[in-house]
N, C-alpha and C positions, 0 to 999 in steps of 0.2 A: 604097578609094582610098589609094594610100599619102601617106605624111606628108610636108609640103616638106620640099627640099633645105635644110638650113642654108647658111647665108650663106658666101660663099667668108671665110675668117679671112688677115687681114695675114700673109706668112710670115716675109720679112725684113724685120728695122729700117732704115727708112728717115726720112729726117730730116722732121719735122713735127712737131706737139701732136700728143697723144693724149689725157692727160689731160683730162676735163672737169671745167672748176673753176667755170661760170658760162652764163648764157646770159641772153639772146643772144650769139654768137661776140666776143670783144673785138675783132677786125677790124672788127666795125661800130660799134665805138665811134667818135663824132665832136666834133671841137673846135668845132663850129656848137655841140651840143647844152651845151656847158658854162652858158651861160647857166639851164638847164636847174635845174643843180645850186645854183645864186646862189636861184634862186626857190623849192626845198626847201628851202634853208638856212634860210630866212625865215618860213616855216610853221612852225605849232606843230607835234607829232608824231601820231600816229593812235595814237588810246587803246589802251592794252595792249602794243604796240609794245616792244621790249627794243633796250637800245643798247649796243652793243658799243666797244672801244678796238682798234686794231691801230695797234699802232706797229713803220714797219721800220726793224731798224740793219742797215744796207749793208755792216758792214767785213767782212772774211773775211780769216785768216795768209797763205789761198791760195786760189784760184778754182778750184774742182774741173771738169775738164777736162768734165764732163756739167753741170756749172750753167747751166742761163736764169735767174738771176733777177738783179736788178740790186744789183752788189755790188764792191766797191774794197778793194782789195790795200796803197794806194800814198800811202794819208793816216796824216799827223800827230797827234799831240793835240790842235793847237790847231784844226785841221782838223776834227778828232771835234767838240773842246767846241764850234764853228761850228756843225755839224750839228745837236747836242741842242739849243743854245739855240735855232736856229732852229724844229727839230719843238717845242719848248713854246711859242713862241711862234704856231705854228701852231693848236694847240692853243687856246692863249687866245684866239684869234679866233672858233674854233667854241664853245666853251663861253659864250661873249657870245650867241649867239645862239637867235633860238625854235625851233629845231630841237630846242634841247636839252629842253623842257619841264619840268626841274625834275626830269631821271631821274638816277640814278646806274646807270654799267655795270654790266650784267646780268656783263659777262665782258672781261676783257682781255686781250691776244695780243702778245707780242713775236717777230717774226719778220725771217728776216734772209736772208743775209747770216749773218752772227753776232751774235746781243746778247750772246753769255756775252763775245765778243770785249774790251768795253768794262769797264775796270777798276773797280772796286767803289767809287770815290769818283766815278765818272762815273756808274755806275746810280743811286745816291744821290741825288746831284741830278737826272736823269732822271725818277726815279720820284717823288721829294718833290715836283716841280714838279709831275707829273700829278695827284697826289693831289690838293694847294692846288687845281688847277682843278677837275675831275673826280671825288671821292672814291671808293675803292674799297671801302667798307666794306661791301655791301651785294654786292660781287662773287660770283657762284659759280663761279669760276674765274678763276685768271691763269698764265696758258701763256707757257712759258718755253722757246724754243731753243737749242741747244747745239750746238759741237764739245767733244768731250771732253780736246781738246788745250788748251783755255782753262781749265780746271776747277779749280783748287784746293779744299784744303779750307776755307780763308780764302774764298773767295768762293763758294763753295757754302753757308755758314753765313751768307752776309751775304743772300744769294740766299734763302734763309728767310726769313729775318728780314725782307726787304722785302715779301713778301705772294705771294712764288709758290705755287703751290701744285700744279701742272701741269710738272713738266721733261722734256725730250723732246730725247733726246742722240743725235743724227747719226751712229749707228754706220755705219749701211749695209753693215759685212762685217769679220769678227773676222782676217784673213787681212793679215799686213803689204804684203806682195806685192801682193794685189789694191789694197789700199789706196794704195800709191804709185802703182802705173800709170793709175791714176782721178786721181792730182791730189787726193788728200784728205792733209790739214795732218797728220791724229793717225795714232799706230798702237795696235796691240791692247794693249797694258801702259799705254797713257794710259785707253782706255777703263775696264780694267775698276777701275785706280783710282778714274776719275773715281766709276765706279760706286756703288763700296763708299762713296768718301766721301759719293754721296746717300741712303745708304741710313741713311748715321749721321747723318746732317743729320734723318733722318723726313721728307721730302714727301710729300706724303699722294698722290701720284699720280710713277712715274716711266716713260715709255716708252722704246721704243726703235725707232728710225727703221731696216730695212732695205732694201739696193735690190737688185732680182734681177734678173738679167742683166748687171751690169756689164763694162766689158773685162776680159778672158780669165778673168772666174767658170767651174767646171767644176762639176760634177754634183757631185764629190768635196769640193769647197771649199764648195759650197752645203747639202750637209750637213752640214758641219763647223760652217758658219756656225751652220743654226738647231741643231744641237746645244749651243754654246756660249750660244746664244739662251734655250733651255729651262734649259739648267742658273744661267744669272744668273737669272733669274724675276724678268722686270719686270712691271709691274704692265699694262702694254698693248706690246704689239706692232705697228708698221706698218709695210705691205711696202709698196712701191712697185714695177712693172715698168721698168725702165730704157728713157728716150724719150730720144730726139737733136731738139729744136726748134735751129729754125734760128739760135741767137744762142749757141750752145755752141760749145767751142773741137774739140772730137769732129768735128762738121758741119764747122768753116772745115778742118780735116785733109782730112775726103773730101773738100770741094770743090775743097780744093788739090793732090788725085791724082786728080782727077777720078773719086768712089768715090759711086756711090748708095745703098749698101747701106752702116750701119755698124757696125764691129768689135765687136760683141755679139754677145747670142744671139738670136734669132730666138723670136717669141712663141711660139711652140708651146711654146718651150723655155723663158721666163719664165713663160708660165701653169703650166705642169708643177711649176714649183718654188714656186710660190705654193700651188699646191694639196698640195706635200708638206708644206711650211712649215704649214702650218694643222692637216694630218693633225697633226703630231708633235704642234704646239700644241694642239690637241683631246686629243691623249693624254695630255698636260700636264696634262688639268685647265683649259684656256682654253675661249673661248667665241668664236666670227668670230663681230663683232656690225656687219661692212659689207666691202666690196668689199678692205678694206685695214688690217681692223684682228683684232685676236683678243685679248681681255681676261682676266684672272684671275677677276675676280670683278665680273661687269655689276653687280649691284646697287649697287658701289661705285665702277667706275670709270664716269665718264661723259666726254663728249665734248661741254663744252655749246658752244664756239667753233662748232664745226662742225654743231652739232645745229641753232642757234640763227637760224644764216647761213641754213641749206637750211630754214629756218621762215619768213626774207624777214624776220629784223633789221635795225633801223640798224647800220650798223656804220662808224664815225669812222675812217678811216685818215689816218694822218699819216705822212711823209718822204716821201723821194724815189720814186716809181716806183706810190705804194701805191695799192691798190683799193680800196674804195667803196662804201657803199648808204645815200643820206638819200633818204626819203621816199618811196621808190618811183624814184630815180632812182641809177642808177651813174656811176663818176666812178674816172679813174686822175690821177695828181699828174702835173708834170713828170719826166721819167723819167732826166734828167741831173742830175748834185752842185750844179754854179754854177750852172744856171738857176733849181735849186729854191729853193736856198737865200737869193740875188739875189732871188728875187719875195716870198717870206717876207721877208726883212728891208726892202721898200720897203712892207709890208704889206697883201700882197696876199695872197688864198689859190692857191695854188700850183699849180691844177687845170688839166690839159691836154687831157683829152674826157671824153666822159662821154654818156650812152645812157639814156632814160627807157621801159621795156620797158610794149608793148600788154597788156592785164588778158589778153590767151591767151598772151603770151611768157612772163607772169612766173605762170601756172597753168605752164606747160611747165619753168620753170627750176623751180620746187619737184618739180614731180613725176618730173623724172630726177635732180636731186641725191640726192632721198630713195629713186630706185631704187637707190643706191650700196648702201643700207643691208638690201636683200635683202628689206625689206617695206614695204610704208607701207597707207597706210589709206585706203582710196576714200571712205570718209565725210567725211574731214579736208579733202580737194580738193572735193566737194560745199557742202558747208559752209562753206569758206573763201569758195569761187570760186563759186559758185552755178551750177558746170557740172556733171553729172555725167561722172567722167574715162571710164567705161566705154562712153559714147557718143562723147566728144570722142578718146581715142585709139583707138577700136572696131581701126581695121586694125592699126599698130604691136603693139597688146596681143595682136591675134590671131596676127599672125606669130611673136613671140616665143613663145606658146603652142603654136604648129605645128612650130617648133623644136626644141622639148621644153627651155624656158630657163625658161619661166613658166606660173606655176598662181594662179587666184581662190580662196581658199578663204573664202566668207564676205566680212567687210570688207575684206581684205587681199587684196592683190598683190603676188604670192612671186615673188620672182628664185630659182631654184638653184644651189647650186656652182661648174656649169659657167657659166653665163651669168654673176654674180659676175666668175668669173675673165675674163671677157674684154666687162664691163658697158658700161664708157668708147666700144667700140666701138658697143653696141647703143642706146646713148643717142641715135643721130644717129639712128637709126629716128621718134625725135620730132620730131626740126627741122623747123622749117617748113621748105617747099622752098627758100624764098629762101638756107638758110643750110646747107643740102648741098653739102659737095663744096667749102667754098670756105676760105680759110686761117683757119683759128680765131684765132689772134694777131696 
């Protein structure tokens, strides 16, 4: 009998998510279930349990013409110092409570937007204020965002010196050209500054963020790219495939030429380059150690943000927009500047829906996040979840093995190369039916 058909593959970029970053779909997040998050808050924590910090700073010099995330161009200082004061005092409202149990974060996350954006006497008090409440001594990581157009060597050194330990600078393409027509703030001689001066700073950890397919990236440019890639030698590499969701300024372009398809490459043609990207990086001396990442040396570099999350951590988000996980339930904030910050200072927590996932949704979100990573371990899901995964997703697993994507060997469940490169896609093999086919955000 011959082997099934693989699945017909996406060929042009059309505007939607692709990425999966959570499940169940945040579409089905609801403002009924907020009350939800008020009653985790209040619980002590479930022993063993790791709590995380993510704090988002919104500002950006510019709004990169492919950005969804929620971020501002067009504030002030005293605008900014509104904001900080309001996320610590956000903060001190969670840190009062039994949620907290008495933990210190396993790992903290500044993500944006831009945090490198915000001047070195504003992270100061930022970061002093978190500590007082939250201490980070006991942190194994704190993940730090970047455009490399913010960078000094004065705040790169101060940026030590406050407990980063994790930098991860927003290249996405060594190519000035590409770089302006995207709407990004830096060009190539900021970057490799930036670079050199994190390299004299010692962070024990620096990456580099690229995105493949960008508007008018060529085959020529995208080698160019990861050749300038290999030759700085960061300590991680992460690529991203270029997606148009609907809240980008790319999307309102075709809707306003009435265009379905947009001005990118077409997946055949970002997975191609993902998959070169990783060959050279393999040649390197790297290691892919997930769907989007390729490391110098795994034994030293780790990923615990991301490790910790797709483990089903607490994870404390604070500002405007940010995601969520106490107790077993998720939770996004107000997603506008004055509302958030309004409900924070009348001292309220700032939370705008939020989704408590059935004990088979949240087996399902751990077991496709950690399919990102190319293996995971069918014992970890037994053991955790008292399901065995090899009955509960018997067909998914089979089709992906019929595909020629996945192999059992033993405890593990191998994703290969190919499936890797186009994984995001094969995750919705697991959705429940309720949550196919319907808008993820």
């Amino acid at each position: 009998m011959p082997a099934p058909a693989k699945p017909a593959l996406d060929t042009s970029t059309t505007a939607g998510n692709y990425f999966v970053s959570n499940y169940p779909p945040f579409s089905f997040w609801k403002q009924d279930d907020v009350p939800e998050v008020m009653a985790a808050i209040d619980r002590e924590p479930k022993p063993g349990t790791p709590l995380g910090i993510y704090a988002h700073i919104p500002f950006c010099r510019k709004r990169c013409h492919f950005c969804y995330f929620k971020v501002y161009t067009d504030k002030d200082s005293s605008e900014i110092r509104a904001y900080t004061n309001a996320l610590l005092s956000e903060l001190k409202t969670y840190a009062e409570k039994p949620f907290i149990g008495g933990r210190k974060p396993n790992f903290v996350y500044f993500g944006g937007g831009t945090p490198s954006y915000l001047s070195i006497n504003q992270l100061q008090e930022l970061t002093d204020g978190m500590k007082a409440l939250l201490p980070w001594d006991e942190a194994e990581e704190v993940a730090f965002e970047c455009e490399p157009g913010t960078l000094t060597d004065h705040k790169l050194k101060a940026l030590r010196e406050l407990g980063i330990t994790r930098l991860s600078l927003g290249v996405e393409n060594f190519d000035d050209h590409i770089l302006e027509i995207n709407g990004r703030a830096h060009r190539s001689k900021e970057i490799i500054r930036a670079y050199n001066y994190a390299r004299e700073v010692g962070f024990p950890q620096i990456n580099i963020d690229l995105i493949a397919g960008m508007v008018e990236e060529t085959d020529e440019n995208w080698v160019a790219t990861v050749a300038q890639t290999v030759e700085v030698a960061p300590d991680c590499v992460t690529i991203y495939e270029m997606e148009i969701p609907y809240n980008t300024t790319i999307f309102q372009r075709m809707k306003a030429e009435g265009k379905l398809v947009a001005p990118v490459a077409d997946w055949e043609t970002k997975r191609r380059w993902v998959d070169y990207a990783f060959g050279e990086l393999e040649k390197a001396g790297y290691t892919v150690t997930s769907a989007y990442t390729a490391v110098k040396n795994p034994e030293k570099t780790k990923f615990v943000y991301r490790d910790r999350l797709w483990e089903g951590a607490d994870l404390l988000s604070v500002g405007v927009a940010s995601f969520g996980h106490i107790g077993g339930t998720h939770y996004q904030n107000y997603h506008e500047f004055d509302p958030y910050v309004e409900r924070v200072n009348r001292g309220e927590l700032p939370i705008y829906r939020a989704l408590t996932p059935s004990d088979d949704e949240r087996l399902i979100r751990e077991f496709i996040l950690q399919m990102k990573l190319g293996h995971l371990s069918l014992g970890y899901f037994e053991k955790k979840f008292g399901v065995d995964p090899k009955v509960r997703f018997a067909e998914p697993i089979q089709r992906l093995k019929d595909w020629g994507f996945a192999t059992i060997e033993g405890d593990q469940f191998m994703i290969n190369r190919e499936g890797l490169l186009q994984v995001d896609k094969l995750l919705h093999e697991f959705f429940l039916p309720e949550h196919r086919n319907k808008r993820y955000a």
